[in-house]
C-alpha positions in Angstrom: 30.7 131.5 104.7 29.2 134.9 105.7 29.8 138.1 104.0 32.7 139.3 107.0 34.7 135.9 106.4 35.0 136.8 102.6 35.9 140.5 103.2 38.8 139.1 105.9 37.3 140.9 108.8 36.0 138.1 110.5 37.7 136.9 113.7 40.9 135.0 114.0 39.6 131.5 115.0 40.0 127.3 115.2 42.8 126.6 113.0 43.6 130.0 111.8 44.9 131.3 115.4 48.7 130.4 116.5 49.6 128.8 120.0 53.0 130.4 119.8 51.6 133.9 119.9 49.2 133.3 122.6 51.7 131.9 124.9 53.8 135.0 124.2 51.3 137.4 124.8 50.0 135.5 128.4 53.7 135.4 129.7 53.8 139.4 128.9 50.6 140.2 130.3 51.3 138.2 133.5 54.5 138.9 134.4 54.2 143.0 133.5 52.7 142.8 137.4 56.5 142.0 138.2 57.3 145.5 137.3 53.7 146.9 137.8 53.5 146.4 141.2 55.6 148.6 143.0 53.9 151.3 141.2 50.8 150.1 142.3 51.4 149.8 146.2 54.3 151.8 147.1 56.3 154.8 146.4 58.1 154.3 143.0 56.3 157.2 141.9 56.8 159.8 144.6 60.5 159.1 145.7 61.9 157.2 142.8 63.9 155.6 145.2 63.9 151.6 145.9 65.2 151.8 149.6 61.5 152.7 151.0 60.1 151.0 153.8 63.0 148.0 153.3 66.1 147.4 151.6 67.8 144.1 152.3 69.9 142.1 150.5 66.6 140.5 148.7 65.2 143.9 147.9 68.7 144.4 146.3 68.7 141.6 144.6 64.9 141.6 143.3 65.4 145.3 141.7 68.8 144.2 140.5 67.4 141.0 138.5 64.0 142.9 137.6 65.6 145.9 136.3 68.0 143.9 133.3 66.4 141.6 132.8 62.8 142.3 132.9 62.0 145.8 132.7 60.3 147.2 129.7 60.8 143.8 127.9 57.3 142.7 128.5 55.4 145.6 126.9 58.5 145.4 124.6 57.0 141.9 124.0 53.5 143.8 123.8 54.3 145.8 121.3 55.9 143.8 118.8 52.8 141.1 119.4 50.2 144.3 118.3 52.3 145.4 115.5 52.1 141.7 114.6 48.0 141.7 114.8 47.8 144.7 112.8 49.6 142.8 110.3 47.2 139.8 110.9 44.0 141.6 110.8 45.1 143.5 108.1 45.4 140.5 105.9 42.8 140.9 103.7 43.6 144.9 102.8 46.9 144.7 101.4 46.6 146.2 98.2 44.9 149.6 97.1 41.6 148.6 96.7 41.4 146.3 100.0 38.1 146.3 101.6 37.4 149.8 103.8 35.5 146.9 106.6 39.6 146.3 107.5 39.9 149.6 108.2 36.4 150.2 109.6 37.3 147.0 112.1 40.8 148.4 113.2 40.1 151.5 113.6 37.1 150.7 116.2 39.2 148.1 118.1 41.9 151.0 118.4 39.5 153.1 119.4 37.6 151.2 121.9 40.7 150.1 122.8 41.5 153.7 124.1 38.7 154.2 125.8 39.2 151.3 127.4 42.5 152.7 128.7 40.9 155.7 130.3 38.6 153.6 131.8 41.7 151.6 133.6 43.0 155.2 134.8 40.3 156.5 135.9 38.0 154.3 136.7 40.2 151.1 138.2 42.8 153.5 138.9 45.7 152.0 137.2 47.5 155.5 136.5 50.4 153.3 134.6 47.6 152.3 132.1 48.7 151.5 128.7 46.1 150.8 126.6 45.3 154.1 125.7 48.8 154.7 124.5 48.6 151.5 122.5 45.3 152.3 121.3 46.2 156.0 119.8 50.0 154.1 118.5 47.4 151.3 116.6 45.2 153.9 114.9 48.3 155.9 113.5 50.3 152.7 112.1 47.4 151.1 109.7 48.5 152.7 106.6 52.0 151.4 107.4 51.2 147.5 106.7 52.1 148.0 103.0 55.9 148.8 103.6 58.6 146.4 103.2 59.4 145.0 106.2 62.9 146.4 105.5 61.4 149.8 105.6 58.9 149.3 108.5 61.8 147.9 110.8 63.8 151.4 109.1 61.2 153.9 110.1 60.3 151.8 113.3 64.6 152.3 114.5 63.5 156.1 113.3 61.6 156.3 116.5 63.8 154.4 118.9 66.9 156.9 117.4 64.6 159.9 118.4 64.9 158.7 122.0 68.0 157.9 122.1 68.8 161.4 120.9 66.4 162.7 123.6 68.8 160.9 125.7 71.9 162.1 124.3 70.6 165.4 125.3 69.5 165.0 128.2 73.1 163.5 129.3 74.7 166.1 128.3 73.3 168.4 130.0 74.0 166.2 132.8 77.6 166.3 132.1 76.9 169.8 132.6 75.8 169.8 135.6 78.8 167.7 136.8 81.0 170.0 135.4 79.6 173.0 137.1 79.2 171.5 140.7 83.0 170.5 140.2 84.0 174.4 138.9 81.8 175.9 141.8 83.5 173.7 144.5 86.6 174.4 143.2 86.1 178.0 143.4 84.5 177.9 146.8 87.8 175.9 148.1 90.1 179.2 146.2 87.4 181.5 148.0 86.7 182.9 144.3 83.4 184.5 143.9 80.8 182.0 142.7 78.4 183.2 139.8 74.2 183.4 140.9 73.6 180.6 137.6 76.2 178.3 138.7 75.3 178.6 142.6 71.7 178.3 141.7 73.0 175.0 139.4 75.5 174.1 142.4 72.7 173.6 144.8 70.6 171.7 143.1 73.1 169.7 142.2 73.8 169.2 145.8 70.4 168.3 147.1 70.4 166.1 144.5 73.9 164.4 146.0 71.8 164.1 149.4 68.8 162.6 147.7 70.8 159.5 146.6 73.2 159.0 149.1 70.8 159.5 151.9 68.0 156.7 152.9 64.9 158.3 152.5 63.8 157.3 155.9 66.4 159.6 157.2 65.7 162.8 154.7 63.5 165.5 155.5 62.0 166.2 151.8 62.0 162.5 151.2 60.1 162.1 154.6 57.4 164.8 153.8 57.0 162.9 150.2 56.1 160.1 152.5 53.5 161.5 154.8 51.7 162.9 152.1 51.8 159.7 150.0 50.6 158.2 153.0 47.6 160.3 153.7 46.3 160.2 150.2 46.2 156.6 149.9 44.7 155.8 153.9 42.1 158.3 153.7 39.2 158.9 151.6 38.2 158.3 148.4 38.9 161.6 146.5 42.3 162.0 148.3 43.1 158.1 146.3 42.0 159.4 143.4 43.3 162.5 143.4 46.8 160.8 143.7 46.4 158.0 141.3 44.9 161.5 138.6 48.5 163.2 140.0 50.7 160.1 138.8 48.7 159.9 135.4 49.4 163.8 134.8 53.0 162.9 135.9 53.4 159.7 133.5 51.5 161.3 130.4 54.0 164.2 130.4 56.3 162.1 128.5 53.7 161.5 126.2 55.7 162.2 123.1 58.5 159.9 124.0 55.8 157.2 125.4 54.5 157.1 121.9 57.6 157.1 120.2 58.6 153.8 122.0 55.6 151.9 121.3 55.4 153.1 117.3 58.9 152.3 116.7 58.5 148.7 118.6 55.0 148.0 116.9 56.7 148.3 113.5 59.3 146.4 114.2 57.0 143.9 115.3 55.2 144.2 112.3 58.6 143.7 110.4 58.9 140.7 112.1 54.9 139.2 111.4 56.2 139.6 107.6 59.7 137.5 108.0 57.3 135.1 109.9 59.6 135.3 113.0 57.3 136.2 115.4 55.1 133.5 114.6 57.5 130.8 114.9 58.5 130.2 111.4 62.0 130.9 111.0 64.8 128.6 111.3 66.1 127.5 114.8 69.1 130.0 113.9 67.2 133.0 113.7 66.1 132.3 117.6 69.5 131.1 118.7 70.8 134.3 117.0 68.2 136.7 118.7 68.4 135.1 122.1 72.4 135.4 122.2 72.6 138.7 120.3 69.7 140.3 122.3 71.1 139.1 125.2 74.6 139.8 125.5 73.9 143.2 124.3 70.6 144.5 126.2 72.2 142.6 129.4 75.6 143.9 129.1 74.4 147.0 128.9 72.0 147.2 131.9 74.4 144.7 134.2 76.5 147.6 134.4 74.6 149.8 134.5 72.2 149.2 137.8 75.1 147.8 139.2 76.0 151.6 139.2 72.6 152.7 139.8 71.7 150.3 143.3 75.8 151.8 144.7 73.6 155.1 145.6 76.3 157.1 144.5 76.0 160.2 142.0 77.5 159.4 138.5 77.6 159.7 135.2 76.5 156.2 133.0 76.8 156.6 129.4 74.3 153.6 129.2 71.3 156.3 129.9 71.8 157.0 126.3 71.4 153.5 125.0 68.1 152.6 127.5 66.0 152.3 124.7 68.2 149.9 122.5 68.7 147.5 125.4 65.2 147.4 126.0 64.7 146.2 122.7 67.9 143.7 122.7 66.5 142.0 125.7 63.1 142.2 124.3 64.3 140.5 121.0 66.7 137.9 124.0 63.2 137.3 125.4 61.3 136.0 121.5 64.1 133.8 120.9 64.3 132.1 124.0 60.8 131.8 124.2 60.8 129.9 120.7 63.7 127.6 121.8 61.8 126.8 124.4 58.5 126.0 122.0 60.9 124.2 119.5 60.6 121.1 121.7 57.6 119.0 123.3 58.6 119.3 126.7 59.3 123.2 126.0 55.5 123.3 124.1 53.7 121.2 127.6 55.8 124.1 130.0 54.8 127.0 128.5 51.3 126.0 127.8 49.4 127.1 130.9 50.4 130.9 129.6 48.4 130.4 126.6 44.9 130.7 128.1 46.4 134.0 129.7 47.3 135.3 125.9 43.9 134.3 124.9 42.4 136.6 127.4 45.5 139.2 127.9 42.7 142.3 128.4 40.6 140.8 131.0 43.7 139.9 132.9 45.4 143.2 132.8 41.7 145.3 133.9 41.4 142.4 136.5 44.9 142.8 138.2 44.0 146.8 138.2 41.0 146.0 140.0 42.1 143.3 141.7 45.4 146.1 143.2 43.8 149.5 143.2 40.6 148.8 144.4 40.7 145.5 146.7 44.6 145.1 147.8 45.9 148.5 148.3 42.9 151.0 148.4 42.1 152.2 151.5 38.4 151.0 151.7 40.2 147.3 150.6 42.8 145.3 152.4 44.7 148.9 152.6 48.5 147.5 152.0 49.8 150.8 150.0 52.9 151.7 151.1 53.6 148.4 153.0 55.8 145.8 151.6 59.2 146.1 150.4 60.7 145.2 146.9 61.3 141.3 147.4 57.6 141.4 149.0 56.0 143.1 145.9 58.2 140.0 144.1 56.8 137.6 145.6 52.9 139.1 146.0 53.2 139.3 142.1 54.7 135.9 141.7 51.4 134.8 143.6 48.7 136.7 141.5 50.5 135.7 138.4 50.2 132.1 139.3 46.7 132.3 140.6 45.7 134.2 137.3 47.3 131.5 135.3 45.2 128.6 137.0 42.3 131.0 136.4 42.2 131.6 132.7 43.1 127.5 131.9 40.0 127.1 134.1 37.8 129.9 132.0 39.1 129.1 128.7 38.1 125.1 129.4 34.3 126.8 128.6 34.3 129.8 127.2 35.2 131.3 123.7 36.6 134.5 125.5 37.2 136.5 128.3 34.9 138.6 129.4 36.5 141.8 128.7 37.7 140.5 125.3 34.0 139.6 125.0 33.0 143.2 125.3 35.5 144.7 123.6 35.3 141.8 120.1 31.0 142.7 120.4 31.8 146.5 120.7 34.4 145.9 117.4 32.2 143.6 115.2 29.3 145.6 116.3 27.5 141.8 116.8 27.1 140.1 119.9 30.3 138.0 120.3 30.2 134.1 121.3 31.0 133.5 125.1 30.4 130.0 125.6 31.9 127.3 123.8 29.9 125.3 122.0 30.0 121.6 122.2 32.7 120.3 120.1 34.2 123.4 119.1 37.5 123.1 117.9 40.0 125.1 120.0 41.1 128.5 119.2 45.0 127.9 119.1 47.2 125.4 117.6 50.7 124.8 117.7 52.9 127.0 115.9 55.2 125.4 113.2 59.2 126.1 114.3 
């Protein structure tokens, strides 16, 4: 037993690592191309509008189904799953004189971690990166591993509450707005003079009105979005990057509320290391419980609410104000089903192709950005930016993820890690990590007790 093994530093291996995890983390990592994607090869960033270059009844019908029941829940799934391994790793430093190497080790995963992520924006291009985020999230929540779970999932619905104030606000002044353009058109029907702040709100509001209701192939601003989308990503290489740097700036200006999303999820994923109900330990209940509850609340909530959204028709949804709570509801709809599924052996044998994936969750995720921004949709590549529509970036993903699936069962058969993971474990332990398996090693993953 070496020295790293008695300080609880060393890596989680053979008997010590659990199945149910992995599988979680390889269906998160795969399937967050399902939401990726249109990010990655279209115009979700420059016109925020789905209808662009298609929208048929299966582009409907793919944003309709992605949006509730999908979106955000795989990070979601992300997140709890890191707030889980800082629990993990940190198993060995739970009291006030644990060993500093814990802290030492997590703080230079975290860290390389992060550079990691600005290597994936700005290197491979992925401006949606969001390992960096998670990285700088990681590094802040160490000293929070102590807490009672009761007070970690506490200070972790903090966070969420702060967005959904942020939210509160922002709808209000929404309502605003509403209430203005409805003043101002009422006054314009009297012929009453108009105040220069409400006209100035009035037309905004307006254009706004024409942005949603009007196709974007038929709208002159939307149009001129296009073209320039176009010639950045059909051109040279600086004009790609430049545009890929452009969407980064855009993203990272909500920083703050970013990071709030991820910290308030990782504790509650760290909450939920400490009941043992990420792992796979609590009764059947618990997962029948989170599954239904999760479920009829995140869905309810965001069935409505694109329903409203997809009509194209300016409104007001008081469901903008609860985003962040379905997101999690889902999310939580998402763990228990998951563990229902792994409660049984024919369950266990469907979902355990995705375990290789959660094995290997970094080298996947670089290697789609590659694989995207610098082979399928770069110019200099098989240049397909801008041309599928929203049931074709469906099914494109549905094809990568199922290619990268077959992949990593065929890698993990011989190796002890990805190759990124490979990199980044030698970078952390500051040792040169084992790639290949050895004969007879005993596999890294076993099945998670229900």
């Amino acid at each position: 037993m070496n020295a790293e093994t008695n300080l609880g530093i060393d890596r989680i291996r053979g008997s010590e690592r659990i199945a149910s995890l992995d599988v979680i983390r390889g269906l998160a990592i795969l399937f967050i191309l399902s939401m990726n994607i249109p990010g990655m090869g279209g115009y979700d960033f420059q016109l925020h509008d789905f209808r662009y270059p298609t929208w048929t009844t299966a582009d409907f019908w793919s944003v309709y189904g992605i949006q509730v029941y999908m979106s955000g829940t795989q990070r979601g799934l992300l997140e709890l799953l890191f707030g889980a391994g800082i629990m993990i790793m940190a198993r060995r430093a739970m009291e006030p004189d644990g060993p500093v190497a814990v802290a030492d080790l997590h703080y230079r995963r975290n860290l390389w971690l992060c550079v990691l992520g600005l290597f994936n924006a700005f290197v491979l291009l992925w401006w949606g990166d969001i390992l960096l985020t998670y990285g700088i999230a990681a590094t802040f929540l160490f000293p929070f591993r102590r807490l009672k779970p009761l007070t970690q999932c506490a200070i972790g619905a903090a966070f969420i509450g702060a967005i959904v104030v942020y939210a509160a606000v922002d709808y209000q002044a929404k309502v605003e707005r509403f209430e203005t353009a409805a003043r101002v058109t009422a006054q314009q029907a009297a012929h009453q003079k108009v105040s220069p702040e409400d006209k100035k709100v009035f037309d905004k509001f307006q254009q706004r009105v024409r942005d949603i209701t009007t196709l974007p192939a038929q709208n002159k601003d939307s149009q001129k979005k296009i073209a320039e989308a176009d010639k950045a990503h059909h051109s040279t290489f600086a004009a790609y990057w430049t545009a890929q740097f452009a969407n980064w700036q855009g993203l990272m200006s909500f920083f703050w509320i970013i990071e709030a999303e991820i910290v308030g999820t990782m504790l509650i994923g760290m909450a939920l290391c400490q009941w043992g109900v990420i792992q796979g330990r609590a009764r059947r209940s618990t997962y029948w419980a989170l599954m239904l509850g999760g479920y009829a609340i995140g869905l309810g909530l965001r069935a409505t609410a694109w329903w409203s959204v997809l009509q194209f028709h300016p409104a007001l949804r008081w469901q903008d104000i609860t985003q962040d709570i379905d997101r999690i509801a889902v999310t939580l709809g998402h763990l228990g089903l998951i563990h229902l599924v792994l409660g049984s052996s024919f369950g266990r044998r469907i979902l355990r192709p995705f375990e290789a994936a959660g094995r290997m969750p970094l080298t996947i995720y670089l290697g789609t950005s590659f694989l995207m921004m610098w082979i399928v949709f770069a110019p200099w590549g098989l240049g397909l930016w801008g041309h599928f529509g929203q049931a074709q970036f469906l099914i494109v993903a549905t094809i990568v993820i199922i290619a990268e699936t077959i992949a990593a069962n065929l890698w993990m058969r011989y190796y002890d890690n990805g190759p990124m993971e490979w990199i980044w474990k030698s970078l952390a332990y500051q040792r040169r990590e084992p790639f290949r398996k050895k004969t007879g090693q005993m596999p890294d993953a076993i099945p998670s007790p229900i």
